[in-house]
C-alpha positions in Angstrom: 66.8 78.1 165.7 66.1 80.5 162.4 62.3 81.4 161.4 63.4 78.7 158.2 63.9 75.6 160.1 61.3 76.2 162.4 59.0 77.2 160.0 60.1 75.0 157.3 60.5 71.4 159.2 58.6 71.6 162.7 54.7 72.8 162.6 53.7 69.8 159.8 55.0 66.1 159.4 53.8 66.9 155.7 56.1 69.6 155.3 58.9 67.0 157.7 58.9 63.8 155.0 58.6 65.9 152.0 61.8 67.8 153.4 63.2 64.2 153.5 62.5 62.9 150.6 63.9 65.8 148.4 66.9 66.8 150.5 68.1 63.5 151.8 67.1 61.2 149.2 67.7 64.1 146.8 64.5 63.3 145.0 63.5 65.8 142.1 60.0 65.4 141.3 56.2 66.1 140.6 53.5 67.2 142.9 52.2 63.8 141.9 55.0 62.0 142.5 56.0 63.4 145.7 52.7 62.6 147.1 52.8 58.8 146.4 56.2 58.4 147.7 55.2 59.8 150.7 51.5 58.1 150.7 50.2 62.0 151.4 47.7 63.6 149.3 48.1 65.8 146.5 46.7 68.7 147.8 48.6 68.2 151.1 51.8 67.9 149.2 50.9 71.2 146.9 50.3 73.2 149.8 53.7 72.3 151.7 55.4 73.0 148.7 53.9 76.6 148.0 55.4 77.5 151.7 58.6 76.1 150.8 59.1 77.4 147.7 58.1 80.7 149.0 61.2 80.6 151.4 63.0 79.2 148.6 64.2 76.2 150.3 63.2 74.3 147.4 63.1 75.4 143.5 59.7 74.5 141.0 60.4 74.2 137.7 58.3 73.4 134.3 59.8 70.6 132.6 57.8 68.9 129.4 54.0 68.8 131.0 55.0 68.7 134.5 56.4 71.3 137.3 59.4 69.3 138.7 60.3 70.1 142.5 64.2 70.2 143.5 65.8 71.0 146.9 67.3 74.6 147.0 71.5 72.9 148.8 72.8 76.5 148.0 70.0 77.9 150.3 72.1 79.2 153.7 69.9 76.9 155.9 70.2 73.6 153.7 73.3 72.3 155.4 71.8 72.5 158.9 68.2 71.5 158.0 69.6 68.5 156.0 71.8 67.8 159.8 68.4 68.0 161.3 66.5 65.5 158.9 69.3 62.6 159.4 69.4 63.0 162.7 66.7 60.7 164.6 63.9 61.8 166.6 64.8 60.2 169.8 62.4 61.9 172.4 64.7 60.9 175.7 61.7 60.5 178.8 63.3 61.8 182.2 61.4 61.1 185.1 58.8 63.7 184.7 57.9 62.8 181.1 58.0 59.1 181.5 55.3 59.7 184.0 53.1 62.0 182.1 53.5 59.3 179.0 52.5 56.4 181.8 49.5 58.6 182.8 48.7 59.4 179.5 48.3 56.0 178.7 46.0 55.3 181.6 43.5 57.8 180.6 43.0 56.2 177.4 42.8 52.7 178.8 45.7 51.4 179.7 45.8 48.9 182.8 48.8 50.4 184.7 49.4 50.3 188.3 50.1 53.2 190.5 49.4 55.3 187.7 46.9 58.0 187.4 44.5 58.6 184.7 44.9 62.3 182.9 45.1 62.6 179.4 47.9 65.1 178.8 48.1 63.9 174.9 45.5 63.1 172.4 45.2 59.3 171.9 47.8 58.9 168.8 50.2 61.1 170.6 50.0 58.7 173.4 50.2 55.6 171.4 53.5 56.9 169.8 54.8 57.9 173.3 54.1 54.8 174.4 56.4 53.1 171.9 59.1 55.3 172.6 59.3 54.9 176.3 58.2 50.8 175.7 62.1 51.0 174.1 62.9 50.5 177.6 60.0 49.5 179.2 58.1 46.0 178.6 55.5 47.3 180.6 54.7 49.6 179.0 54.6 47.6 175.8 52.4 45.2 177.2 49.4 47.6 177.3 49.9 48.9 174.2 47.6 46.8 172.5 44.9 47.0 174.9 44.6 50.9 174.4 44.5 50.8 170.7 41.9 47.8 170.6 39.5 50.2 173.4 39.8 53.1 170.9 39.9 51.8 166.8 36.8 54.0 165.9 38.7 57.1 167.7 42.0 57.0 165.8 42.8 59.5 162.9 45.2 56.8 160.6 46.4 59.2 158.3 47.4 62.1 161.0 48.5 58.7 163.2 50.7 57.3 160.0 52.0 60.6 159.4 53.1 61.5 162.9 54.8 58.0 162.9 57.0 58.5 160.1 58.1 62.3 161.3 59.5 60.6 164.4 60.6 57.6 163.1 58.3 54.9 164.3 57.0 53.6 161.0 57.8 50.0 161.9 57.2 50.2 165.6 53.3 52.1 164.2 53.3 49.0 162.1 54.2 46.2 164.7 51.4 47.5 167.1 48.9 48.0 164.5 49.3 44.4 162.9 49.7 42.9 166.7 46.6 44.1 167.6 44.9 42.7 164.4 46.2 39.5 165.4 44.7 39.3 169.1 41.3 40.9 167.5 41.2 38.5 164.4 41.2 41.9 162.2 42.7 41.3 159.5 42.1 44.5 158.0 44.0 46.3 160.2 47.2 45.1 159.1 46.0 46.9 155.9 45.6 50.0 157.4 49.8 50.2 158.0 51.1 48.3 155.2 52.6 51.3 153.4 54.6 51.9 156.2 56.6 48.9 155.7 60.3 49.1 154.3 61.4 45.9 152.5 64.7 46.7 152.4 64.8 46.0 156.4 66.8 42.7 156.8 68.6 42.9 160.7 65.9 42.5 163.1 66.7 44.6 166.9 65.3 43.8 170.4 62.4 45.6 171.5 62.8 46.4 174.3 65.7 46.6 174.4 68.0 43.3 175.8 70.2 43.7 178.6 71.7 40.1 178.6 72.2 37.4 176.4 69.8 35.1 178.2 66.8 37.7 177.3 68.2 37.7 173.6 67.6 33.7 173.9 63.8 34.1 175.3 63.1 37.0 172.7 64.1 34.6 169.9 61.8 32.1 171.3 58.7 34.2 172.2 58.4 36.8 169.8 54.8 37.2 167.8 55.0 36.9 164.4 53.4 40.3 163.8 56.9 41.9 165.6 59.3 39.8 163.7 57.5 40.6 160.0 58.5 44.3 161.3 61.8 43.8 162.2 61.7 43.2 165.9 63.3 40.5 168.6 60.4 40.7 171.5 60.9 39.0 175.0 57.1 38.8 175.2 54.7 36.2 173.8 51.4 36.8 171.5 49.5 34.8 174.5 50.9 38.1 176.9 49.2 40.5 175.2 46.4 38.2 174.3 46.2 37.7 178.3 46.2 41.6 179.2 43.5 41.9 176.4 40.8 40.4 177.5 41.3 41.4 181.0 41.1 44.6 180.7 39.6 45.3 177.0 36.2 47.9 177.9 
């Protein structure tokens, strides 16, 4: 891997979405501008683009009252970094990760059995872990909620919001977040995700994912309304994670 991508698209989600937004959307625009389409702050945004203008990965130029920002495509890295930037983050959990996400989970809460308690990630790490492996693993999923609800006054949103779009998890961020509201009766906490919702989603998918057309039929039938306004078929009812709430809830 060359000192540019490295440097340039992995040590800040920042640095990540504003790559995204100006070499795969081919967006050419202000500090300003840049920062609202990416719901980042100003100052964030201005510093990212300092770096990546001083490896000339992108171009700043003064036009009318304004300094425009462009994505350098003749730079010799822009072909692989633009590769790297449509290519998903899918963080594939052999048995040795899946554990340490499982574990991870249970030192921040979650009711898992067999599992022991050690926090190998910080708690928004482990939330976002949690919805990768919960792909697979309704399990998983089901405790989600409980850890979140046990920790609200602990969680960083904007480092948590940012994180979930580097990795692609803005709607599966979203789901949990407004799911949780909805056991809690916090409304406000569907607020707290809301700009991470894309309204040009139409074609909902199975999470987790279905292995037979019979749990396609029961996901249809039992999925919370907070999953299905994110885009998600869910073969687990609101009353589920209502149930393992207020068992376990500290």
């Amino acid at each position: 891997m060359s000192d540019v991508v490295a440097g340039a698209l992995f040590q800040s989600s920042t640095r990540s979405e504003l790559l995204e937004l100006l070499f795969v959307r081919g967006l050419s625009a202000s500090v300003s501008e840049l920062a609202r389409r990416a719901n980042l702050s100003p100052r964030s945004v201005a510093n990212e683009v300092r770096h990546l203008a001083a490896l000339r990965l992108v171009s700043v130029e003064a036009v009318g009252g304004a300094d425009v920002v462009k994505a350098n495509l003749k730079h010799p890295a822009a072909k692989a970094l633009l590769t790297l930037l449509r290519t998903p983050i899918d963080v594939r959990l052999d048995d040795a990760s899946a554990r340490e996400v499982r574990e991870s989970l249970a030192g921040w809460g979650a009711p898992l059995a067999g599992v022991e308690a050690r926090r190998h990630f910080p708690l928004g790490e482990s939330l976002l872990r949690g919805l990768e492996a919960a792909r697979q693993d309704g399990t998983v999923l089901r405790v989600l909620p409980t850890v979140l609800a046990g920790h609200l006054d602990e969680v960083d949103w904007t480092e948590l919001k940012e994180d979930a779009r580097r990795r692609k998890q803005k709607a599966e961020l979203g789901m949990l977040v407004e799911l949780t509201g909805n056991l809690l009766g916090r409304a406000d906490l569907r607020e707290r995700v809301a700009a991470l919702r894309d309204r040009r989603r139409r074609t909902l998918r199975y999470f987790p994912t279905a292995r037979s057309g019979f749990e396609k039929e029961l996901a249809q039938k039992r999925t919370p309304a907070a999953a299905r306004s994110w885009g998600f078929w869910m073969n687990l009812s609101e009353d589920s994670f209502r149930s393992t709430l207020e068992r376990h809830r500290a």
